[in-house]
C-alpha positions in Angstrom: 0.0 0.0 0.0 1.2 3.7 -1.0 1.9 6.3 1.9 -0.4 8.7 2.1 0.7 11.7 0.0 0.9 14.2 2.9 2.5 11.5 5.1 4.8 11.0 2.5 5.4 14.7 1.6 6.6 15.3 5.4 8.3 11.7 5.9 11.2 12.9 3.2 11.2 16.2 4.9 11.9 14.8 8.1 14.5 12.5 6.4 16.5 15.5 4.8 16.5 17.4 8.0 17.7 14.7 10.7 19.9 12.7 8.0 17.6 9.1 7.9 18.0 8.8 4.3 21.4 8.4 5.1 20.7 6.3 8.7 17.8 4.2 7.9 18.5 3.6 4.3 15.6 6.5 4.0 16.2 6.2 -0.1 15.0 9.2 -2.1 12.1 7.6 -4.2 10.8 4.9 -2.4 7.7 4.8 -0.4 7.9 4.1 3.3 4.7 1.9 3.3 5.0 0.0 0.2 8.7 -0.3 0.8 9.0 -0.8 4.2 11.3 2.4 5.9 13.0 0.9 8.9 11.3 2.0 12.0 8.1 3.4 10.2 5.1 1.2 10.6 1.6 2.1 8.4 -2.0 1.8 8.8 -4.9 2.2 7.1 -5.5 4.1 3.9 -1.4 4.3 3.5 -1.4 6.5 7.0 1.8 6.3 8.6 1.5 5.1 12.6 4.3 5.0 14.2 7.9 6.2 13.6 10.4 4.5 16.1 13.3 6.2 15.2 15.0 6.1 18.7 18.9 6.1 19.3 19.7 5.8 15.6 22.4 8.7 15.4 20.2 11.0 13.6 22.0 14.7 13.3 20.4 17.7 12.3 17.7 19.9 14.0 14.1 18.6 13.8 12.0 22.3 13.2 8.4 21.0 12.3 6.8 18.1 13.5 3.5 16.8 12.1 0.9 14.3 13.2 -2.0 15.4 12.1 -4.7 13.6 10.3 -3.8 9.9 11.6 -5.8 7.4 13.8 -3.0 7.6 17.0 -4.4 6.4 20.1 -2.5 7.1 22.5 -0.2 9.9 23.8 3.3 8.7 25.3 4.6 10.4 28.6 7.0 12.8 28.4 6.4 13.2 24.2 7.9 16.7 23.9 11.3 16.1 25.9 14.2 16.3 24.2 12.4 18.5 21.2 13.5 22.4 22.5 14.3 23.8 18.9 10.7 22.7 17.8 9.2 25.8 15.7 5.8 24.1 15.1 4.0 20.8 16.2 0.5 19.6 14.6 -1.4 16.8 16.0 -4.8 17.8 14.6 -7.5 15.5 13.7 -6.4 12.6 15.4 -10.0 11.4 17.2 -9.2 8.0 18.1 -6.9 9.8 20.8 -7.4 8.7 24.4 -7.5 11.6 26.8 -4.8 13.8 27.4 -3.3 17.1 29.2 -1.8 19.7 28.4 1.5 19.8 30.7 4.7 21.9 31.8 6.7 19.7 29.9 5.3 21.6 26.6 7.4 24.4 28.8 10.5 22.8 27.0 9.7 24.5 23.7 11.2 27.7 24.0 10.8 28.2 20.4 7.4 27.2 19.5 5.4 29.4 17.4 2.6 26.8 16.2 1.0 24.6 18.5 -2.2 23.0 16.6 -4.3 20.2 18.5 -8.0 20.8 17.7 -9.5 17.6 17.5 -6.8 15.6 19.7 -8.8 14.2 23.0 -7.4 17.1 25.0 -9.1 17.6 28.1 -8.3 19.6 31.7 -7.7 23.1 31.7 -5.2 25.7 30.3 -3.3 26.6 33.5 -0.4 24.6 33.1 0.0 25.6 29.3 -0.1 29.0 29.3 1.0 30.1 32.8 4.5 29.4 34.3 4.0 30.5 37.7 5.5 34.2 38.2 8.0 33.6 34.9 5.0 34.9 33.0 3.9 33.6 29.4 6.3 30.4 28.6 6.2 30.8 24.9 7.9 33.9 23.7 7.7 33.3 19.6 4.2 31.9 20.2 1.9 32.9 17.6 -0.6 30.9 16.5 -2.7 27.9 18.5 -5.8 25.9 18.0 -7.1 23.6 21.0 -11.1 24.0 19.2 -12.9 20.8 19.2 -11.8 19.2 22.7 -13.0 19.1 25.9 -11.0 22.1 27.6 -12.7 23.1 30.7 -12.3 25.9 33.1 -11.4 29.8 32.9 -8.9 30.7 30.7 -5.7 32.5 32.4 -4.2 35.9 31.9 -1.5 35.3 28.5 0.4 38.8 29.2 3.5 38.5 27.6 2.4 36.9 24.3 2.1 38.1 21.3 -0.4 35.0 19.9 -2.1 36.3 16.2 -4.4 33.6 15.9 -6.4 32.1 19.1 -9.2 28.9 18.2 -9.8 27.6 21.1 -13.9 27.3 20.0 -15.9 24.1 21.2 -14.7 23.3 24.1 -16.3 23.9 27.9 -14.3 26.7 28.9 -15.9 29.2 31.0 -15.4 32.4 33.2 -14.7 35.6 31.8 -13.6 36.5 27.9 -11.0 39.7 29.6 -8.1 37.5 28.9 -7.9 38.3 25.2 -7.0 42.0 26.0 -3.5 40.8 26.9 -2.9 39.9 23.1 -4.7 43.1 22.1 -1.5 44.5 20.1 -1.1 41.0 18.1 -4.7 39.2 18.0 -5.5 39.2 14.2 -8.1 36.0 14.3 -10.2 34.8 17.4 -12.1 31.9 17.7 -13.9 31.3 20.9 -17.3 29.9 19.9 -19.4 27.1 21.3 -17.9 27.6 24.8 -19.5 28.7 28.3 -17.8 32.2 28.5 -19.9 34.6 30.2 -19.4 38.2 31.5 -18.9 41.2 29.4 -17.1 42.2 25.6 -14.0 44.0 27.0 -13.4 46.9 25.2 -11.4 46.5 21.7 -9.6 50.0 21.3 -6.4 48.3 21.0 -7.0 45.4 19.1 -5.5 47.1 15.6 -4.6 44.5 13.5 -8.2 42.3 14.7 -10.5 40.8 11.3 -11.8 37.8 12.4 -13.7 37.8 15.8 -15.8 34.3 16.4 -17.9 34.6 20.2 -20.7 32.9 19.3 -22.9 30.5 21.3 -21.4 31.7 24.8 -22.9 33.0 27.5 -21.6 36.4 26.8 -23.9 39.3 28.1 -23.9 43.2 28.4 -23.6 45.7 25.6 -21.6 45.4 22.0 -18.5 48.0 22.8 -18.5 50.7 20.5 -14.9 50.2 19.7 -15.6 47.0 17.9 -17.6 48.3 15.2 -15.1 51.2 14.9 -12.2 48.7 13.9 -10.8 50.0 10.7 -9.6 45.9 10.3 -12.6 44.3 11.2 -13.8 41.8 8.2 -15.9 39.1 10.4 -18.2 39.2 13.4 -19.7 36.1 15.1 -22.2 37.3 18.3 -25.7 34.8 17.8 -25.9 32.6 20.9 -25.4 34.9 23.8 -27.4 36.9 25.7 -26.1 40.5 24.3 -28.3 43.6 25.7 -28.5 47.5 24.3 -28.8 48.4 20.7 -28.0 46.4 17.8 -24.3 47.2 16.8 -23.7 49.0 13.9 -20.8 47.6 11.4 -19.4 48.9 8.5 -21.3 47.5 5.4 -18.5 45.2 4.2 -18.2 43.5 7.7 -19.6 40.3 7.6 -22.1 39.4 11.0 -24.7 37.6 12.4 -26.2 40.6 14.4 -29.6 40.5 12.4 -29.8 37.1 13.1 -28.9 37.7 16.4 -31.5 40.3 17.0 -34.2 37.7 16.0 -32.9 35.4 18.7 -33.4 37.4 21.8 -30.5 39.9 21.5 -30.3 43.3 21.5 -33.3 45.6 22.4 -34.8 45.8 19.4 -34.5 44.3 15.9 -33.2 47.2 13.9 -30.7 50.1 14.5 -31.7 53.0 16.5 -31.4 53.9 20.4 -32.9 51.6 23.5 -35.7 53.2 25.3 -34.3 55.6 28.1 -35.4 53.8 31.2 -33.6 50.2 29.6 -30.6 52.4 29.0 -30.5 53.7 32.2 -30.7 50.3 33.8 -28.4 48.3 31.2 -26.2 50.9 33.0 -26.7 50.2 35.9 -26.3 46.7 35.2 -23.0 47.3 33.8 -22.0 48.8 36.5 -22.7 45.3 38.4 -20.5 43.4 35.7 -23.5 42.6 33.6 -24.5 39.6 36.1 -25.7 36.4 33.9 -29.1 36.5 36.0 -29.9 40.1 34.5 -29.1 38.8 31.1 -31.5 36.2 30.8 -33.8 38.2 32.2 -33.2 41.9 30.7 -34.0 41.5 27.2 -35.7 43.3 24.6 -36.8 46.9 25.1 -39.5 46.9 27.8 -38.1 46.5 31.3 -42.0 46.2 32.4 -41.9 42.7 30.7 -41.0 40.4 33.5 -37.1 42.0 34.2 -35.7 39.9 37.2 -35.9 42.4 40.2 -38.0 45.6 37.9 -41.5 46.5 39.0 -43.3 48.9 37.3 -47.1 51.0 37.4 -49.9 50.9 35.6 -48.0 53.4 33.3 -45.6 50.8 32.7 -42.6 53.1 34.4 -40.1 51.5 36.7 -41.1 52.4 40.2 -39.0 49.5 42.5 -35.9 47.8 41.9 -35.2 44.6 44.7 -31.6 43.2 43.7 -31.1 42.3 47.4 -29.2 38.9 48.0 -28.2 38.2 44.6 -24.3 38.1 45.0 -23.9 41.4 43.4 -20.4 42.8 43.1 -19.8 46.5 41.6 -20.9 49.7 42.1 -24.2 51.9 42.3 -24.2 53.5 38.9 -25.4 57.5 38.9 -28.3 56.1 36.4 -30.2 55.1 39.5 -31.0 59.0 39.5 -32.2 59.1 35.8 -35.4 56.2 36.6 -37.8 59.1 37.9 -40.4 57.4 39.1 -38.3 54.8 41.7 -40.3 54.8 45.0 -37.8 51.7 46.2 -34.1 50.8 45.7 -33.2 47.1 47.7 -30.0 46.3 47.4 -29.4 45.0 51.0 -26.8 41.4 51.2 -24.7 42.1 48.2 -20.7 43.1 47.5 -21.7 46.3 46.3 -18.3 49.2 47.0 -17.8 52.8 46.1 -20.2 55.4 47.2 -23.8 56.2 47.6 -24.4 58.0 44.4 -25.8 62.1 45.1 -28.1 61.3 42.2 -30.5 59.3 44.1 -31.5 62.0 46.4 -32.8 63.6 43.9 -35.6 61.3 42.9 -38.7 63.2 43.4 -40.6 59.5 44.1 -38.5 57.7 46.1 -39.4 56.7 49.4 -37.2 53.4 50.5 -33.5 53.0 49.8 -31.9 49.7 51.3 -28.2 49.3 51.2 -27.7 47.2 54.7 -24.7 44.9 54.4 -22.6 45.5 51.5 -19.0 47.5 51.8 -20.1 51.0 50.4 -17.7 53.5 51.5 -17.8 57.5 52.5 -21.0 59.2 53.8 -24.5 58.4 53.3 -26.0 61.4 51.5 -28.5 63.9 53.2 -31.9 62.3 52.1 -35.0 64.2 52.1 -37.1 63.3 56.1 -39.8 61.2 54.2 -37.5 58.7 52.8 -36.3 55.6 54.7 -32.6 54.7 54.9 -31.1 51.6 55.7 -27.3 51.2 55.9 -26.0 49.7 58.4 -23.5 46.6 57.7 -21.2 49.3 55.8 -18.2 49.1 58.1 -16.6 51.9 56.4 -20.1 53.8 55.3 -19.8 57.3 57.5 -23.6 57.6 59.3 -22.6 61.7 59.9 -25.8 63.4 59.4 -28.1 60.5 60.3 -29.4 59.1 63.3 -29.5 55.5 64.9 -33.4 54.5 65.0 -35.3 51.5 66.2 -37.0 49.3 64.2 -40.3 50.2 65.2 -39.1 54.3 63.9 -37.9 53.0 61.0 -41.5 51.6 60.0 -42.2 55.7 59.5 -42.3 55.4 55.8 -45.8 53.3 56.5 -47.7 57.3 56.3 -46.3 56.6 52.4 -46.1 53.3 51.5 -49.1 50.8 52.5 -47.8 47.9 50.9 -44.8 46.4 50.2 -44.2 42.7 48.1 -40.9 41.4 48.2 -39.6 38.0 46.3 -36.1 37.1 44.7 -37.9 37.9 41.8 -38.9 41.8 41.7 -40.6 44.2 44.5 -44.2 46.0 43.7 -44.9 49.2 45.7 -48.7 50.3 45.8 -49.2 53.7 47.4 -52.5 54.1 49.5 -54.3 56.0 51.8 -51.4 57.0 54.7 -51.7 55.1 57.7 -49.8 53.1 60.2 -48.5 49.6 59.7 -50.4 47.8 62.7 -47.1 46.1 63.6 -44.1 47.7 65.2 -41.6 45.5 64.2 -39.9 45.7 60.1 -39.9 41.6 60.0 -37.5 40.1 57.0 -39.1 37.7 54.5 -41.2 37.5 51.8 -44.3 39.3 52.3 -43.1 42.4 54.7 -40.5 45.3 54.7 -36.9 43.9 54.9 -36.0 44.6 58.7 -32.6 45.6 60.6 -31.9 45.5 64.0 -31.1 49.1 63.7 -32.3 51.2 61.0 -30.6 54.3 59.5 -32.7 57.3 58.4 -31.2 61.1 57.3 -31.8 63.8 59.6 -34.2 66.5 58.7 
């Protein structure tokens, strides 16, 4: 049986470079298959399957090795040893291959600057690949990999130091964050991260020059389309379908090449065609952002009506946002000024989160607003002068200042009950009905689902 003209192709390479024409009897012209090389062994379809070329007094330096396109089965421990002048290695589409890691010993290859393995039984994570502890990137001359089609799992760690062009590391189960691909943003040129379980935010592309391919389809990708993509001068091709993108549809340059109308018709975006959101979803996509874009807003916080159903949004009968409750969700972030810009808030809950920075000065403005919980979170300076009618809670803010308020029991806190005669709270969203003013009958603020979130010590601003 003939070797298999690639096979073949890089078997005589191989022999030039090392001297096995010259070992091995190698001869120029013969076929390794039909003709039996000495330490090459063939399968099917002419495929060669194993070279055993070991302590044969081969010279030379071996530069490129390839592999791909075979039926191996196994990968030997300790493969790459031995093998530091390497420039490129390529061990694609090889699916019988049992499971395998990616290890320090790859470390070895100080000169690698191809490393392709999509489709190679790869599993684990990227740690031990692309981090070497505090010596940084290990692959200086690095510059293009593809890992797509295995079973990678796990975030993806920081790659400063590299100066990687072309990134496919699409169908895997890698998750976390996609922030890691601004350490490449001076080299990138083609990115492939489809079919994964990235979530999180677009990081902003100002630096990313030289980018015309960008696949981040079918993620879990959320928040707004940076303007700095669509002003890339280099962009030719934009994947985004799959994810759960918010804000207006981006707007490319006609000879870019997207997805983002079919996008739009899958639950992206806050309305099918270009043009701005409506103010009171821009003001809270901002506020979101301001939280990290949190994957439970961006299943939730589509389209362009945050009266439909938003997680934590209630609105009135005029279909204006009047309550937010994102209390206990694991926020992290800050309280975005756009709190001020929803006019008709009567309640802001954001007790039990990691919420930092400030009290924004906006929110004492609202002319509506009548409740504002920020109990345990780590909110820093002073709480703001709020108007006598409003309640305040914010205690559990070890370094929130209280100058200007005053320490009050529950019982005093229940004041706002002259205002509010009615308050629902679930996980899901808070409603606040207005009624006659009047009393509550009890004197204590009891926390759980049906009642006013309580404290042991409530926190209202001075007149």
């Amino acid at each position: 049986m003939k070797t298999n003209s690639d096979d073949l192709a890089y078997l005589r390479r191989f022999a030039a470079a090392t001297g096995a024409d010259k070992a091995l009897g190698w001869r120029i012209g013969s076929d390794p298959c039909e003709d039996g090389w000495s330490g090459v062994e063939c399968g099917d379809a002419g495929k060669v399957a194993v070279i055993n070329i070991q302590d044969k007094g081969l010279f030379g330096t071996l530069r490129v090795l390839r592999l791909d396109g075979n039926a191996f089965t196994n990968m030997p421990e300790k493969f790459f040893g031995g093998m530091p002048g390497i420039l490129g290695f390529n061990i694609s589409n090889n699916t019988a291959l049992a499971g395998w890691t990616l290890s320090e010993e790859l470390h070895s290859l100080t000169q690698l600057r191809s490393f392709q393995a999509s489709h190679a039984g790869i599993n684990g994570t990227l740690y031990r690949f692309f981090s070497n502890g505090t010596n940084g990137f290990p692959f200086p001359s690095l510059d293009k990999v593809s890992l797509a089609f295995n079973h990678l799992s796990g975030h993806v760690p920081e790659i400063k130091g590299s100066t990687i062009s072309e990134l496919d590391l699409s169908n895997n189960m890698l998750s976390g964050s996609i922030s890691f691909i601004s350490d490449v943003a001076s080299s990138m040129e083609q990115l492939r991260l489809s079919h994964n379980h990235f979530t999180g935010p677009m990081p902003e592309f100002t630096d990313f020059k030289g980018l015309y391919f960008l696949y981040v389809d079918h993620n879990h990708i959320s928040g707004v389309v940076p303007a700095s993509l669509t002003q890339l001068s280099s962009i030719m091709v934009v994947y985004l379908s799959g994810n759960f993108l918010q804000g207006p549809v981006p707007e490319f340059d006609s000879s870019v090449h997207t997805d983002v109308a079919k996008a739009a018709t899958r639950g992206n975006f806050c309305r099918l065609d270009r043009g701005p959101c409506d103010p009171e979803v821009e003001s809270l996509l901002l506020i979101a952002r301001a939280f990290g874009y949190p994957s439970s807003f961006a299943t939730s916080w589509q389209r362009n009506d945050a009266c439909a159903g938003w997680i934590g949004v209630h609105c009135d009968d005029h279909r204006r946002v009047t309550g937010i409750n994102l209390s206990r969700i694991g926020l992290n972030g800050t309280m975005d000024s756009a709190f001020g810009s929803l006019q008709s808030l009567e309640a802001i809950l954001l007790s039990g989160n990691n919420i930092f920075g400030e009290i924004p000065e906006s929110v004492v403005q609202l002319p509506s607003l009548r409740i504002i919980d920020v109990s345990n979170n780590n909110l820093v300076g002073t709480v703001p002068k709020f108007r006598d009618d409003i309640a305040v809670w914010a205690e559990g803010n070890p370094r929130l200042k209280l100058s200007g308020s005053s320490l009050s029991t529950p019982s005093t806190a229940c004041f706002f009950s002259l205002i509010i005669g009615r308050i629902e709270f679930n996980t899901a969203y808070v409603r606040v009905e207005q009624t006659q003013p009047r009393q509550l009958q009890s004197k204590k603020c009891i926390r759980d689902n049906t009642s006013v979130p309580s404290t042991e010590k409530g926190i209202r601003a001075q007149k």
